[in-house]
C-alpha positions as MATLAB code, in Angstrom:
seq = 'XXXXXXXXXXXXXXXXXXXXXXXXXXXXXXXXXXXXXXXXXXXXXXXXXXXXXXXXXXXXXXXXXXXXXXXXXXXXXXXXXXXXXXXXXXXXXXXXXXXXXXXXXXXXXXXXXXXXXXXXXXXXXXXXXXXXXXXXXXXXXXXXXXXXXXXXXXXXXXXXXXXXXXXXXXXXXXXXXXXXXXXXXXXXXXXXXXXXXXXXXXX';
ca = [
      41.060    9.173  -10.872;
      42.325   12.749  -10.215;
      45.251   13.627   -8.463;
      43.964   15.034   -5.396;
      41.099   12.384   -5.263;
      43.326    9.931   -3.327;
      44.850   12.361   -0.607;
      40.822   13.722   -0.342;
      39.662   10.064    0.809;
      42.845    9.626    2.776;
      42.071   12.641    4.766;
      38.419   11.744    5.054;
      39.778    8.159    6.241;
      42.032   10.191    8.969;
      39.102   12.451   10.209;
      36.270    9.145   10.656;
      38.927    7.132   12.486;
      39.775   10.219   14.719;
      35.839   11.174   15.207;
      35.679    7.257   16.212;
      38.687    7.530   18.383;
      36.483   10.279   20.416;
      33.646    8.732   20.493;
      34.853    5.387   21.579;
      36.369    7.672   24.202;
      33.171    8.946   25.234;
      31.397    6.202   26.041;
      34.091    5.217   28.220;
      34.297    8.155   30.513;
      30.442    8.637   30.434;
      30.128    5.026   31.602;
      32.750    5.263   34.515;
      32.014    8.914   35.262;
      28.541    9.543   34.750;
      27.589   12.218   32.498;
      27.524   15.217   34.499;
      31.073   14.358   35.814;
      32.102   13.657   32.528;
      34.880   16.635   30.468;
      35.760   17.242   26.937;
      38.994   17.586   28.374;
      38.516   13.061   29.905;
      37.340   12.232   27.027;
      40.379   13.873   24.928;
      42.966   12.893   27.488;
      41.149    9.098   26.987;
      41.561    9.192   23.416;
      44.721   10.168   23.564;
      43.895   13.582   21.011;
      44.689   17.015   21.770;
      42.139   19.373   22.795;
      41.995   21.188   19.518;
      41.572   17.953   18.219;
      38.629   17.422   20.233;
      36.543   21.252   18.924;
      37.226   20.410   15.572;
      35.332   17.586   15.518;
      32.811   18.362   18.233;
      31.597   21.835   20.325;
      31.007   20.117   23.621;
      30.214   16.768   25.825;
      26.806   17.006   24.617;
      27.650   16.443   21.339;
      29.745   13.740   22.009;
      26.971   11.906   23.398;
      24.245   12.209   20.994;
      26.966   11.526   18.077;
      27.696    8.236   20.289;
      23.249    7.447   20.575;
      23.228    8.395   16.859;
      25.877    6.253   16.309;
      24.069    2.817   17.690;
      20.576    3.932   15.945;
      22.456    3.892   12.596;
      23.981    0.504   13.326;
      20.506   -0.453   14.613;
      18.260    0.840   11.262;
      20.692   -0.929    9.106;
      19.659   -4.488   11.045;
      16.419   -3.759   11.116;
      16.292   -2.527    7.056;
      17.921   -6.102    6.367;
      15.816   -8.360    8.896;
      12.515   -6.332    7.478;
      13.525   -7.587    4.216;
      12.767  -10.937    5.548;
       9.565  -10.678    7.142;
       7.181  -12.992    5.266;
       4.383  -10.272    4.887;
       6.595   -7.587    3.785;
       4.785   -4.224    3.622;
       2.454   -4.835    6.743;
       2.892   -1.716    9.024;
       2.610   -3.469   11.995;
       5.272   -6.353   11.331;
       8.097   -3.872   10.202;
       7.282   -1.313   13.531;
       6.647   -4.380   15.651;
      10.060   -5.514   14.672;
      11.743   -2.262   15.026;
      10.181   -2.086   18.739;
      11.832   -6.038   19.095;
      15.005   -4.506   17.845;
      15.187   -1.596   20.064;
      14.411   -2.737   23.198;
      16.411   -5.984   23.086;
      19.143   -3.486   21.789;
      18.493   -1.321   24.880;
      18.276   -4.249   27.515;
      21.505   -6.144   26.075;
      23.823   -3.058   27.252;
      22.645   -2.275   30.724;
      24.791    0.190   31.444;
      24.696    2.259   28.085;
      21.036    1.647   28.050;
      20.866    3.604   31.837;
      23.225    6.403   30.530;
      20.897    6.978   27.670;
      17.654    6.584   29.130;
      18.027    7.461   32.736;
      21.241    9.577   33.397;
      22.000   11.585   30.220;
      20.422   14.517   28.314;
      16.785   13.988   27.195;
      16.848   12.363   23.699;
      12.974   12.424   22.342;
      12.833   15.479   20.399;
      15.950   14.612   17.887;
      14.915   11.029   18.248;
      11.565   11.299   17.304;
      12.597   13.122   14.351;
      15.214   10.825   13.484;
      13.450    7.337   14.064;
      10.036    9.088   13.497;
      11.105   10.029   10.016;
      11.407    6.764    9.127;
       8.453    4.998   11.237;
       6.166    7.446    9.496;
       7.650    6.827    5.970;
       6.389    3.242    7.090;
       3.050    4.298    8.065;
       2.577    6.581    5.471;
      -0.994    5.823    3.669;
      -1.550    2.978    5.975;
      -2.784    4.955    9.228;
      -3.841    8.675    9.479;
      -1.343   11.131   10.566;
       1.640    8.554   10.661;
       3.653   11.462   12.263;
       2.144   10.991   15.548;
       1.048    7.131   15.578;
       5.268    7.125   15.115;
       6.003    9.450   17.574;
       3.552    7.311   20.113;
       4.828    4.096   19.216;
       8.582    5.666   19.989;
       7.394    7.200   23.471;
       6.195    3.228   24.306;
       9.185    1.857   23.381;
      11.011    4.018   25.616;
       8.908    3.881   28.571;
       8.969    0.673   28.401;
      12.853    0.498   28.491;
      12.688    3.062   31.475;
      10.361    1.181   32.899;
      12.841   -2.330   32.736;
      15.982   -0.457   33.847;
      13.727    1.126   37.405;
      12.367   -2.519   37.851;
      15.871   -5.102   37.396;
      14.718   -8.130   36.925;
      11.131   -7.827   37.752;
      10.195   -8.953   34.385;
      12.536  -11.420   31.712;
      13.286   -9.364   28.881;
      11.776  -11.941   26.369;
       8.327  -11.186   28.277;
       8.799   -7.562   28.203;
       9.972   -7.231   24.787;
       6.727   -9.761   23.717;
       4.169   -6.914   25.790;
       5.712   -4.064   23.984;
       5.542   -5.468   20.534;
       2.211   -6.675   21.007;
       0.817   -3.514   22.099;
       2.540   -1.492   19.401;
       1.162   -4.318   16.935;
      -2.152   -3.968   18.080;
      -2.214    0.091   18.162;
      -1.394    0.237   14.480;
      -3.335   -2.714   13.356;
      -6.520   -0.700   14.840;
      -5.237    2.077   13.139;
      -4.613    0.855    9.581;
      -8.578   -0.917    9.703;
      -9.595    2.475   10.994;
      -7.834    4.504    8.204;
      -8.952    1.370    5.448;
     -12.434    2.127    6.304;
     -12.156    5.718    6.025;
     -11.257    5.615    2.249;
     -13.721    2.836    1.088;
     -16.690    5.590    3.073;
];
């Protein structure tokens, strides 16, 4: 081990644990102040950081918030790449997106109130998240459906109207029922699909 090798990690150590520290921070002032009323300077004064502290780490509120949503999705792929090693048909296209769907939403409806600051009160999300959770629904779909890019990016718009959907409607459907419709339809979408693009290579 070289000699600067430790004081490197400890300083890496430093920087995550204040980057958490903010973010932590975050979601507590964007939860009790809403996002518009939310400041760099709350969320600083929350953490208890300076504000230099605060624009090394990040250049404004908005970045704050989609480090906090890219946070949870990171949390939430590694579940779902350890559940989909368990599926008992492992490689079937529409088990690992139908359980990603499952994941999401029951993700989504478990934290009300970070679910309606996401969905319903923050910035608009889809174009980083398609490419984000796209990316890796299409690496799923890839040779199994035609132009996986989009079935992905139509599966993810489902998922989260159906989540905006729940959160306008409290209660008006359980959330076992809900998540069951939106898995199902996913399902069947890229089951069609996949027979569709099967035949296509065999004519």
């Amino acid at each position: 081990m070289s000699e600067t090798s430790i004081p490197q990690s400890r300083q890496h150590r430093r920087t995550a644990k204040t980057r958490a520290q903010l973010l932590d921070a975050g979601i507590q002032v964007f939860l009790e102040q809403g996002y518009e009323a939310a400041s760099a300077g709350a969320i600083t004064t929350r953490a208890d950081l300076g504000a230099g502290t605060f624009y090394l780490h990040f250049r404004d509120k908005r970045a704050v918030y989609e480090a906090i949503v890219r946070r949870e999705l990171l949390a939430l792929r590694a579940a779902w790449l350890d559940k989909r090693a368990t599926l008992p048909r492992p490689g079937d296209p529409s088990a690992e997106i139908s359980l990603m769907v499952q994941m999401v939403l029951e993700s989504v409806l478990r934290d009300l109130k970070l679910a309606r600051l996401v969905l319903l009160d923050g910035p608009p999300l889809e174009k980083w998240l398609v490419d984000d959770v796209g990316h890796e629904m299409a690496l799923v779909l890839k040779g199994r459906v035609a132009e996986p890019d989009l079935v992905a990016s139509l599966v993810i718009g489902a998922t989260l109207n159906v989540a905006r959907w729940s959160l306008s409607r409290p209660r008006s459907v359980s959330t076992k029922r809900l998540v069951s419709r939106a898995v199902s339809f996913c399902a069947a979408g890229i089951h069609e699909l996949a027979g569709a693009n099967t035949g296509r290579r065999r004519g």
